[in-house]
C-alpha positions as CSV (number, residue, x, y, z in Angstrom):
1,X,142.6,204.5,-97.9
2,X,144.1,201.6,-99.5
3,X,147.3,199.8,-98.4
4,X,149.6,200.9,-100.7
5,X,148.9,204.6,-100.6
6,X,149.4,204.4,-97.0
7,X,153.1,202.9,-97.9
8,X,153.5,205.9,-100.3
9,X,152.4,208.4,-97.5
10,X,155.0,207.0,-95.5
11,X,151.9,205.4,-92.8
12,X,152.7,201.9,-91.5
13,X,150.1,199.3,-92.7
14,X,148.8,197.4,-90.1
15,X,146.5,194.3,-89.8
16,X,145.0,192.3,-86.7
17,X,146.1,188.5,-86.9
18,X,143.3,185.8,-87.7
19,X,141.2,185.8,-84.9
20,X,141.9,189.5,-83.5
21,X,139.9,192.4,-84.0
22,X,139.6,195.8,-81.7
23,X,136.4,194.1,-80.3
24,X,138.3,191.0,-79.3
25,X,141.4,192.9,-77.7
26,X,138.9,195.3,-75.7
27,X,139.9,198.4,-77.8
28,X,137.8,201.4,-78.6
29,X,140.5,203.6,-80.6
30,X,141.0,206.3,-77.5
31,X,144.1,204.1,-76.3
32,X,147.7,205.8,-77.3
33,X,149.7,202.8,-79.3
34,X,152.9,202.4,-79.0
35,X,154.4,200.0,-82.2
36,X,157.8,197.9,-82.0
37,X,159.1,198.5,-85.2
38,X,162.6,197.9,-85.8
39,X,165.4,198.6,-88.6
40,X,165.8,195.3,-90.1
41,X,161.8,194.7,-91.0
42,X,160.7,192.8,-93.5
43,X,157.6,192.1,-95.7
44,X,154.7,190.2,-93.3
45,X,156.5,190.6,-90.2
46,X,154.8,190.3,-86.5
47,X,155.5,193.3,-84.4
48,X,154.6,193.8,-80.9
49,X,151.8,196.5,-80.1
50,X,151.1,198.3,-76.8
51,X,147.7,199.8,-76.0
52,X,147.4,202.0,-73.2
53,X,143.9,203.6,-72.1
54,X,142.9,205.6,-69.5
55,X,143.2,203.9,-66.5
56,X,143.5,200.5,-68.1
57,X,146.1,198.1,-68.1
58,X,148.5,197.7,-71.3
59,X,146.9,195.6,-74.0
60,X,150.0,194.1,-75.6
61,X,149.3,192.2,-78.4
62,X,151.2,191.0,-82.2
63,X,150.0,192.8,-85.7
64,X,151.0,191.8,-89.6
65,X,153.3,194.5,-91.1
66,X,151.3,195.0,-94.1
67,X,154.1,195.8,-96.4
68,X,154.2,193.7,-99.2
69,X,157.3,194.2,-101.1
70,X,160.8,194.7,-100.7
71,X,160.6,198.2,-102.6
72,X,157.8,199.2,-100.3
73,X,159.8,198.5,-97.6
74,X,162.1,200.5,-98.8
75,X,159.6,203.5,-99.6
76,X,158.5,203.0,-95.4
77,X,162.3,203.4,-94.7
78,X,162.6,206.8,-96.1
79,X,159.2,207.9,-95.1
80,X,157.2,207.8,-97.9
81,X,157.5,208.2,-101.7
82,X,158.2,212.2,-101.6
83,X,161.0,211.7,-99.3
84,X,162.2,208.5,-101.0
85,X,162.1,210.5,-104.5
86,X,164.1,214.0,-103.0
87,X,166.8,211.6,-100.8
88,X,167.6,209.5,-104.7
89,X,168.0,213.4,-106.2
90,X,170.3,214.7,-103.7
91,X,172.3,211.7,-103.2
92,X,175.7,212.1,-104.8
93,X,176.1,210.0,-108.0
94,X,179.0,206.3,-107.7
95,X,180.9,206.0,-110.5
């Protein structure tokens, strides 16, 4: 699925820093992740990720917010374009 539709589904974009993969963290997708996001995020930020496997220690490392605009950031916010759309509808009109 391509990054923007994941935006529009209201899915945060994620991407391993230069140098970082799954292989190179010692993943192999069964951990449960646990992402720092926050409510001030902007475009290409570094948040903190926390895997936890069965029996393993935490793997804590930093991922790219692949959110590339403002107005996608804004679509994230309200949980996708669907939600974004109905929340613009219902909101009252300023004179």
């Amino acid at each position: 699925i391509h990054r923007a539709n994941l935006v529009g589904m209201g899915v945060v974009p994620l991407q391993f820093r230069p140098g970082e993969s799954a292989a190179s963290l010692g993943l192999d997708g069964r951990e449960r992740y646990r992402v720092a996001l926050h409510d001030r995020l902007s475009p290409h930020e570094e948040v903190e990720v926390e895997a936890r496997g069965d029996g393993r220690a935490p793997v804590r490392f930093r991922v790219i917010l692949r959110v590339d605009t403002p107005a996608e950031m804004q679509v994230l916010r309200h949980g996708g374009v669907l939600p974004a759309v109905l929340r613009r509808m219902i909101e009252p009109t300023r004179p």
